[in-house]
C-alpha positions as CSV (number, residue, x, y, z in Angstrom):
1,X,48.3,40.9,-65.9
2,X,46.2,40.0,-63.3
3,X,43.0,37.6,-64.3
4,X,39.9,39.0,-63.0
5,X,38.0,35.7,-63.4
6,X,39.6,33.3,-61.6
7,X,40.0,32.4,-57.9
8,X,42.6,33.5,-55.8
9,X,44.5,31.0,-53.1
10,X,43.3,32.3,-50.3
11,X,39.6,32.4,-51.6
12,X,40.1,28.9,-52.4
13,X,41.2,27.9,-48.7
14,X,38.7,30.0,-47.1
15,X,36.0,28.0,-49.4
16,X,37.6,24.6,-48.6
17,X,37.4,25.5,-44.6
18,X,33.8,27.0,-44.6
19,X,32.8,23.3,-46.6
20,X,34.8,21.1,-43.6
21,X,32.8,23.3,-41.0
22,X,29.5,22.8,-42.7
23,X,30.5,19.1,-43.0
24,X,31.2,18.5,-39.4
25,X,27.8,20.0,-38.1
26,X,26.1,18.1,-40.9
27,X,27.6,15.0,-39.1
28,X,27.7,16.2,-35.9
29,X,23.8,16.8,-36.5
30,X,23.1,13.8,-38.1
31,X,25.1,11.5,-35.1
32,X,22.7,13.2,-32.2
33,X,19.8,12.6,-35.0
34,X,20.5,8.5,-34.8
35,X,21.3,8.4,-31.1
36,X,17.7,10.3,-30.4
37,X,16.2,7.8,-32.8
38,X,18.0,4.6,-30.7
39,X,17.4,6.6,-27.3
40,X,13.8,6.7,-28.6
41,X,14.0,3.2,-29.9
42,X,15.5,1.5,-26.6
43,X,13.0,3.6,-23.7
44,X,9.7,2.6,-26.2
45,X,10.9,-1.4,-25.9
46,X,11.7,-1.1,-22.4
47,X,7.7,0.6,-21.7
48,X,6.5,-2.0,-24.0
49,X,8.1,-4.8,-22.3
50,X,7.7,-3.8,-18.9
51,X,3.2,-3.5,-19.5
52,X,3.6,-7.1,-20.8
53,X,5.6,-7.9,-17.4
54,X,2.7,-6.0,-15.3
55,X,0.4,-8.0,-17.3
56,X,2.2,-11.6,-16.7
57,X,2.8,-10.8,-12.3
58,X,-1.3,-9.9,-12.4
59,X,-1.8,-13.6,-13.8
60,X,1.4,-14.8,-11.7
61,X,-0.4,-13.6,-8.8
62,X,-3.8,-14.9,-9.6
63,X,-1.6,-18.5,-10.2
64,X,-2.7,-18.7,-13.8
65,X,-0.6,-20.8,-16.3
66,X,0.2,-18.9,-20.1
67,X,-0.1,-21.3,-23.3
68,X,2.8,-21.5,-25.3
69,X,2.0,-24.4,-28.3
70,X,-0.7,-26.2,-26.9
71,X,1.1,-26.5,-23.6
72,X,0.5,-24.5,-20.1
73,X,3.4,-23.1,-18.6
74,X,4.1,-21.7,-15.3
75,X,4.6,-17.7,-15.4
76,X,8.1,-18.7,-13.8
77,X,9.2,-21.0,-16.2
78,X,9.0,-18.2,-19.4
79,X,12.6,-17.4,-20.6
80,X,15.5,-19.5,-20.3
81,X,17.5,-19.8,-17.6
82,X,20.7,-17.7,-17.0
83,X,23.0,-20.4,-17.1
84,X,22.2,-20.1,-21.4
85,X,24.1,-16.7,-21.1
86,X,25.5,-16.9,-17.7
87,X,28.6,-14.8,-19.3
88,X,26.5,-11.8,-20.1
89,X,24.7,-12.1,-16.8
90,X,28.0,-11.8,-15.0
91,X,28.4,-8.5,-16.7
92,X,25.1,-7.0,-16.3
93,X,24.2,-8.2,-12.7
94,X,26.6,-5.6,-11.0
95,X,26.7,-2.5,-9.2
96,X,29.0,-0.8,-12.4
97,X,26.2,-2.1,-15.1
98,X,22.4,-2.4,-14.0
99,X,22.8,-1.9,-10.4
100,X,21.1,-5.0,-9.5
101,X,23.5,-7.4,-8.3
102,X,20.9,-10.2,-7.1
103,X,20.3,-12.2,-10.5
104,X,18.1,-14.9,-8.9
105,X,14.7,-15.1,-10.2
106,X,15.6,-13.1,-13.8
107,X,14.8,-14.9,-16.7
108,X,16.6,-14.7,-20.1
109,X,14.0,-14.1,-23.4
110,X,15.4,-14.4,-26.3
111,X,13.7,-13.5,-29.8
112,X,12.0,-16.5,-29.6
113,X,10.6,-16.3,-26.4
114,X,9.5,-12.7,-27.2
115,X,7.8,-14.1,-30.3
116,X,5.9,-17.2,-28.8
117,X,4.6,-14.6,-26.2
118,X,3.5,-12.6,-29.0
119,X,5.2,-9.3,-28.3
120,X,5.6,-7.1,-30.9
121,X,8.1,-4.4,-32.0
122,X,10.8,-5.5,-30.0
123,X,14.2,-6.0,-31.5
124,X,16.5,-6.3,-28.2
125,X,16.5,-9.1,-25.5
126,X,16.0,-9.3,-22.2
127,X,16.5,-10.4,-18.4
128,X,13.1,-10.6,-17.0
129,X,12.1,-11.1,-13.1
130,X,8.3,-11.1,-13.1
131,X,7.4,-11.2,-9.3
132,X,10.0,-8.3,-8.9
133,X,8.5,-6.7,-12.5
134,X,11.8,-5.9,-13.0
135,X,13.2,-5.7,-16.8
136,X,17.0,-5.2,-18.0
137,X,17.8,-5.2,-21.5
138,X,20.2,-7.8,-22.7
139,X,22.9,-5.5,-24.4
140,X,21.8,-2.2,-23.3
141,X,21.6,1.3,-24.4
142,X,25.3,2.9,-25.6
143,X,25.7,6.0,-24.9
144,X,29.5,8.0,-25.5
145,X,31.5,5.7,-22.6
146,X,28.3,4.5,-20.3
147,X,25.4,2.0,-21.0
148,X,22.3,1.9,-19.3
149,X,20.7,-1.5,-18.9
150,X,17.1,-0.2,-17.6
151,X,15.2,2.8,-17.4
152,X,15.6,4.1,-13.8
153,X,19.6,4.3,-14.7
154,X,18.5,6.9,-17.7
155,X,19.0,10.6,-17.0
156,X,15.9,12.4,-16.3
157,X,16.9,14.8,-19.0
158,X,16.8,12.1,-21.8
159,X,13.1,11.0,-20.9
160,X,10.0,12.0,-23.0
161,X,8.2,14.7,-21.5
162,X,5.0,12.3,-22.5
163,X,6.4,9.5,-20.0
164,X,8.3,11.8,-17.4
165,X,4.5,12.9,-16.3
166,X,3.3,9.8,-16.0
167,X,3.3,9.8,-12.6
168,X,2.2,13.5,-11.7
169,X,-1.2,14.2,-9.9
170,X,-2.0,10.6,-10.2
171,X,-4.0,9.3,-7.1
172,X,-1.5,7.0,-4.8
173,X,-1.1,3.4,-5.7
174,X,-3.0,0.5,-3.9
175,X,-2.5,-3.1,-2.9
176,X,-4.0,-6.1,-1.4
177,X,-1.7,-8.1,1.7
178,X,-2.1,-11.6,2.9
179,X,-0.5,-13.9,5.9
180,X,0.6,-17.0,5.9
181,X,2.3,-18.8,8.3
182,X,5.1,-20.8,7.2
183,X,6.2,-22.6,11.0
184,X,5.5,-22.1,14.4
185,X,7.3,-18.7,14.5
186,X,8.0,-17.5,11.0
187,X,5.1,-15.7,8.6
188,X,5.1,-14.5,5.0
189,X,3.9,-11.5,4.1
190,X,2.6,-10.7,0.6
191,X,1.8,-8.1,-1.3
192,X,-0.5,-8.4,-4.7
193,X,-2.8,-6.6,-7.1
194,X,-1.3,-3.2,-6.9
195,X,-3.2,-1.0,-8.3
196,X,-1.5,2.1,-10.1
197,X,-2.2,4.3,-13.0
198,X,1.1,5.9,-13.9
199,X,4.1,4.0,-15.1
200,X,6.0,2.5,-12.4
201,X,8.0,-0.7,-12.8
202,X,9.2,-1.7,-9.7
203,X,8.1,-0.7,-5.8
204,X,10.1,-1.1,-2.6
205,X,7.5,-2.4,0.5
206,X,8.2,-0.7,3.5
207,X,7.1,-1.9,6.8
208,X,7.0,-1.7,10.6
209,X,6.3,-3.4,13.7
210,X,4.0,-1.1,15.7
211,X,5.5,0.4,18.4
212,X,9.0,0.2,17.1
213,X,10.8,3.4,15.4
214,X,11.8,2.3,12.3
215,X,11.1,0.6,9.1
216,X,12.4,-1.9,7.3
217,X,12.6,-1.6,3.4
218,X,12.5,-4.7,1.2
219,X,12.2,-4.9,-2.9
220,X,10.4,-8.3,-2.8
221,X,6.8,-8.2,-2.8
222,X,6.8,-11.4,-0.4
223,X,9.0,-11.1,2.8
224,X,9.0,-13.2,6.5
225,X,8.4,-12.1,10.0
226,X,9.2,-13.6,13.0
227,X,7.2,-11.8,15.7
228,X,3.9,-11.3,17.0
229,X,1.8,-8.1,16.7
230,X,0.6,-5.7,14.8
231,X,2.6,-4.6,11.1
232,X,2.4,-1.1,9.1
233,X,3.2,-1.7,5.3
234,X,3.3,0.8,2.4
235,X,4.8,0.4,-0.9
236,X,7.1,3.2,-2.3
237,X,8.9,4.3,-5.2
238,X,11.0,7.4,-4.3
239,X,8.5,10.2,-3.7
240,X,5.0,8.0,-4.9
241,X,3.8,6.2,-1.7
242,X,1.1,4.5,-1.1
243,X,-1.1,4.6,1.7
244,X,-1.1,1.9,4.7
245,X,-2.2,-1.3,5.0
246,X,-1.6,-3.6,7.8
247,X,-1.6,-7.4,9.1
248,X,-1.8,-8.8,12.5
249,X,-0.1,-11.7,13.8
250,X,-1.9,-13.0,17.4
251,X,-0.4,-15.2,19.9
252,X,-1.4,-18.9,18.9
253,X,-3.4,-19.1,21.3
254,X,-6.2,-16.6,20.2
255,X,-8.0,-17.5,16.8
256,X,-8.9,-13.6,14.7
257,X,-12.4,-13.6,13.0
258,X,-13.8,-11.1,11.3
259,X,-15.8,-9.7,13.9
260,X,-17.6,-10.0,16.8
261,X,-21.0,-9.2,17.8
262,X,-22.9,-7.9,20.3
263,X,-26.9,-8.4,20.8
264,X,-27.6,-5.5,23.2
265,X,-25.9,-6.5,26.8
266,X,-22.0,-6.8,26.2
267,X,-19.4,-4.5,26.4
268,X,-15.8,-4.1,27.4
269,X,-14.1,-1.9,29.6
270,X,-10.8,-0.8,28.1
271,X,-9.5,0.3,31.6
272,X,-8.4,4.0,29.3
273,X,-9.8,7.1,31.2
274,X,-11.3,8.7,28.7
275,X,-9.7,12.1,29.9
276,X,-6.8,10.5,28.2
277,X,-7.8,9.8,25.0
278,X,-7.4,11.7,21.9
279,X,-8.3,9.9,18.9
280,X,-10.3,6.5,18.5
281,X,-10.9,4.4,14.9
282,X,-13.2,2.0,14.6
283,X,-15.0,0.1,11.9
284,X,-18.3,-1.1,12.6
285,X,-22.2,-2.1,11.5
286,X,-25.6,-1.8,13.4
287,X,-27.1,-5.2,12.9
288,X,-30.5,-3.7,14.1
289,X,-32.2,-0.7,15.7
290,X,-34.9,-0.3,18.5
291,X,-37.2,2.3,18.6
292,X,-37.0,5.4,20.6
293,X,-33.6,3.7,22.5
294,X,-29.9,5.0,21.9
295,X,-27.1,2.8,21.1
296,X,-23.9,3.3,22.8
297,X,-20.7,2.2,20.8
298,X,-18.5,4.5,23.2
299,X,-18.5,7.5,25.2
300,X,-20.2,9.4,27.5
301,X,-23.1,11.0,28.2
302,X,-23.3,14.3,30.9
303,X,-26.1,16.2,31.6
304,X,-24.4,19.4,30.9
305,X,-23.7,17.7,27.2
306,X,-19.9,17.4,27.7
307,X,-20.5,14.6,25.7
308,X,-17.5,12.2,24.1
309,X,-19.3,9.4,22.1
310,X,-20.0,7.4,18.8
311,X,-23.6,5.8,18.9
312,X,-26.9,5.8,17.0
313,X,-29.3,8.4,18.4
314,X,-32.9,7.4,18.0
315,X,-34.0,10.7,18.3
316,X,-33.2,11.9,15.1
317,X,-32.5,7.9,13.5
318,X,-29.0,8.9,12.7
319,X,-25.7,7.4,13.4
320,X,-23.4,10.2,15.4
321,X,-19.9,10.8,16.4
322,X,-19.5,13.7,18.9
323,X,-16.5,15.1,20.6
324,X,-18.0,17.8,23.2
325,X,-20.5,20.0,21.5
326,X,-19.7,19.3,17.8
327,X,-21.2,16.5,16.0
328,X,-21.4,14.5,12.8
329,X,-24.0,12.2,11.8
330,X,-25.3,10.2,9.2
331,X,-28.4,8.3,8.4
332,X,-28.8,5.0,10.0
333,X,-28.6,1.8,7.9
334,X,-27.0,-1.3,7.8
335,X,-23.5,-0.7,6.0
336,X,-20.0,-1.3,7.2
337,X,-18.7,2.3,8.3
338,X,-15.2,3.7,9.0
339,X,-15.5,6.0,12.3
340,X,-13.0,8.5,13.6
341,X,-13.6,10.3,16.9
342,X,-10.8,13.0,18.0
343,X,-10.2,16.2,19.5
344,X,-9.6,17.8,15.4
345,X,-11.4,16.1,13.7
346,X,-14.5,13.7,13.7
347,X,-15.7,11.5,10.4
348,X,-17.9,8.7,9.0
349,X,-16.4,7.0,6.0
350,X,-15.7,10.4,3.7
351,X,-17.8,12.8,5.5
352,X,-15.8,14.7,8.2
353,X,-15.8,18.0,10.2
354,X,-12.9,20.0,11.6
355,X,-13.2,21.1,15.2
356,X,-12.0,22.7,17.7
357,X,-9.4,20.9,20.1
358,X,-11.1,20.6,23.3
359,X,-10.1,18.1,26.1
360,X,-12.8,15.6,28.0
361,X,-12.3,16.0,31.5
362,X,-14.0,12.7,32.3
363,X,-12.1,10.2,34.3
364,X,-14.6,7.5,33.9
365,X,-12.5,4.6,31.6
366,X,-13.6,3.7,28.1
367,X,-16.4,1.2,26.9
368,X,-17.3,-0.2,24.1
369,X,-20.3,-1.4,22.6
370,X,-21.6,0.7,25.6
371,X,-21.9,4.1,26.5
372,X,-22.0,5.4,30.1
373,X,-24.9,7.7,30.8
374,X,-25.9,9.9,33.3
375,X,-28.4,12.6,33.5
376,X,-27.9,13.8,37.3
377,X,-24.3,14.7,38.7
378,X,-20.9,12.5,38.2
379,X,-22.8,9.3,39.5
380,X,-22.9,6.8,36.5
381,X,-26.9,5.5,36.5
382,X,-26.9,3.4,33.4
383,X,-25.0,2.2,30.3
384,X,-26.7,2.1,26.8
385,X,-25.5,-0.8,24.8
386,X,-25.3,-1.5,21.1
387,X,-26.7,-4.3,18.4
388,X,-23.3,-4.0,16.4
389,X,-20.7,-5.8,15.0
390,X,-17.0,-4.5,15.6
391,X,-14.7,-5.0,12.9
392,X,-11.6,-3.3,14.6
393,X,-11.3,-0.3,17.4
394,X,-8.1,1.4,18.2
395,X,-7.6,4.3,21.1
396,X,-5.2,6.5,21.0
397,X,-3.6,8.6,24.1
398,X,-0.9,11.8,23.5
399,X,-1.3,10.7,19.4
400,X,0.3,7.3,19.9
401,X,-1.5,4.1,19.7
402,X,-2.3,3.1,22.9
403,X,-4.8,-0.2,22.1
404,X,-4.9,-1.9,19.1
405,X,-8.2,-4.3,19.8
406,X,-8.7,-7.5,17.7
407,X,-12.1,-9.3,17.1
408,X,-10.7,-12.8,18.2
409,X,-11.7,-16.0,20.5
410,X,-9.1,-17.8,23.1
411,X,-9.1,-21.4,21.7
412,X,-8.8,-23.2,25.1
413,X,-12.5,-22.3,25.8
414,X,-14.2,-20.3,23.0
415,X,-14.4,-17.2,24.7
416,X,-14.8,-14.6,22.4
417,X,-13.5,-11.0,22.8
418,X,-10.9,-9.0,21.6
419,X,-7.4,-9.0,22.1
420,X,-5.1,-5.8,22.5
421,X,-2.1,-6.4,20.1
422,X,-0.1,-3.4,21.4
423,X,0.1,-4.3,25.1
424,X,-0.8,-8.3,24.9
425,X,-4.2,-8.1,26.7
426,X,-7.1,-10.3,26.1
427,X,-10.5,-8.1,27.0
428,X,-13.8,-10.6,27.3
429,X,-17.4,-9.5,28.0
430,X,-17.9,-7.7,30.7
431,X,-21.8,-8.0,30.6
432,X,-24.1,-10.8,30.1
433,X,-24.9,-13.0,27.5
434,X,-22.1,-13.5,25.1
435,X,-20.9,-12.3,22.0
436,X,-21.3,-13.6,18.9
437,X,-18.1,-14.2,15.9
438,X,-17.4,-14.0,12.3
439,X,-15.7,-16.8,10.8
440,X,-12.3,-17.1,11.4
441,X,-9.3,-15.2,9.7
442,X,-7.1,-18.1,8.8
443,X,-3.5,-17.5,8.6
């Protein structure tokens, strides 16, 4: 007789299967649970560690000293050195671990170190560069056969939606550069203070000797030159790029200053037909206005107003850049401004105006702190000069730069002028008088 109330076999094994497949997602579930919770764990230590590092290369750069126990230490000196754990090191300075193969300059904190620096809620250890503000974790994240020593080797897919936008709309990053000169033909370029809202750790410098093609890419923030002229730099991190900065290197004969000066009968001849020229920049500052005169700082003015020319125009007491008939101006003052003159555009500091690309025909060549004037036919009468002081000016023909002029003096006799970094040509007054200088750029 069969018995209604109890369980058959195959009930029973269809029971016991259902229970192991309910099992395995449970664990299954609960494995990817703990690996989000460590995934979470490691990339919050990494971000915490890596603002403390941003905060020690600001002081590092700045030379200050951190107290650790009563006693200053140098910002190189935190950590102990690699040869405490040079075993480990071997195995996480290569290309098959972090991907950074050049150990020199890391530093090894331990828990201790961590602790005297006072940084909190960190539980792994580290390898620490802080002029590179690089960070590697110690042991690593695990994850199925790979482990990821830093962030950048994380897939994007495993990043925070809170962190991956960290660097979206954010305005580019900025930084200060400085020249030394480290022997007679060697300089060192540094970069320092970058500026930078979003999270990046790390940035690669990029830069270029004007008028070559191509750039060179280094990830130190310090690096040498050995040749004389004029250097492009920008500091990138795959698609974030900053904008350009630059530093000039002189022939040793010729000392930079800040500026130089003229006091209303200098100028230079730049030997440029103007014809030629499509764009000029130019930072400068009136140092004093005379009533009811123009001030030339280039250009040219036509009596049938085909006029090319930055200058301050009494007339209307404003300070004027005009390419042909279209014009820009601002009200005179005293202030350091940012000029741009071209055949698409003219602008004062952040005020600018599209135009129309029209060409001078003028064949006259270019002056500055001058500008040529004539009110009856092609014949030249008079040149109206400028009380200014010139900062830097650079022409450009067919949208390359043609002059790069530096304020500057030649140290064999004090002349003062400005020198042409692009085609290694001193230009001195070409008026009377002299100019005057700003005190010297030292390198």
């Amino acid at each position: 007789m069969k018995n209604r109330n109890g369980i058959t076999l195959i009930s029973l094994i269809i029971t016991i299967i259902i229970l192991l497949i309910l099992a395995s997602i449970a664990t299954y579930s609960g494995t990817e649970i703990i690996k989000s919770s460590q995934l979470t764990a490691f990339t919050t230590e990494m971000k915490i560690m890596q603002t403390q590092v941003n905060e020690f290369y600001q002081k590092f750069q700045n030379n200050e000293k951190i107290l650790i126990d009563k006693e200053e230490i140098n910002i190189l000196e935190l950590g102990e050195d690699l040869s405490q754990v040079q075993a480990q090191a071997d195995i996480v300075f290569t290309e098959g671990a972090s991907g950074i193969q050049d150990s020199n300059g890391y530093r090894y904190w331990n828990h201790e170190w961590i602790q005297k620096l006072g940084i909190e809620g960190i539980e792994q250890e580290f390898f620490v560069n802080i002029p590179k503000r690089s960070v590697v974790s110690y042991e690593g994240f695990k994850y199925e056969k790979d482990i990821y020593y830093t962030i950048e080797q994380l897939p994007s897919t495993w990043y925070h939606v809170e962190y991956e936008n960290k660097n979206i709309n954010i305005e580019p990053p900025t930084f200060n550069v400085s020249l030394e000169k480290i022997s007679q033909s060697k300089w060192k370029v540094t970069i320092s203070n970058i500026q930078y809202k979003g999270y990046i750790g790390k940035w690669k410098v990029n830069y270029q000797l004007e008028g070559q093609n191509d750039w060179k890419t280094t990830e130190d923030l310090s690096f040498t030159v050995n040749q004389e002229g004029s250097y492009r730099i920008k500091i990138v991190n795959e698609n974030i790029e900053s904008k350009e900065e630059s530093v000039v290197i002189l022939p040793s004969q010729y000392q930079q200053v800040e500026y130089i000066a003229s006091t209303g009968t200098q100028y230079i001849d730049t030997k440029i037909p103007m014809s030629s020229i499509n764009r000029i920049n130019t930072k400068i500052q009136f140092t004093s206005f005379v009533s009811n005169e123009h001030q030339g700082i280039c250009g040219r003015y036509t009596s049938n107003h085909s006029s090319f020319q930055i200058l301050y125009n009494a007339q209307d007491e404003k300070i004027s850049t005009i390419w042909l008939n279209q014009k820009l101006s601002i009200p005179k003052d005293l202030e350091i401004h940012e000029i741009e003159l071209s055949n698409s555009k003219i602008r004062i500091d952040e005020n600018s105006k599209q135009i129309d690309e029209n060409l001078v025909t003028a064949m006259d060549s270019l002056y500055i702190f001058a500008r040529r004037q004539d009110n009856s036919g092609d014949q030249i009468q008079q040149q109206q000069y400028s009380f200014i002081k010139m900062y830097e000016f650079d022409i450009y023909t067919n949208s390359k730069l043609a002059q790069r002029l530096i304020p500057c003096y030649r140290k064999s006799d004090n002349e003062v002028g400005m020198y042409d970094i692009i085609n290694r040509r001193f230009y001195t007054n070409q008026g009377t008088g002299t100019f005057e200088k700003g005190n010297n750029v030292n390198i």
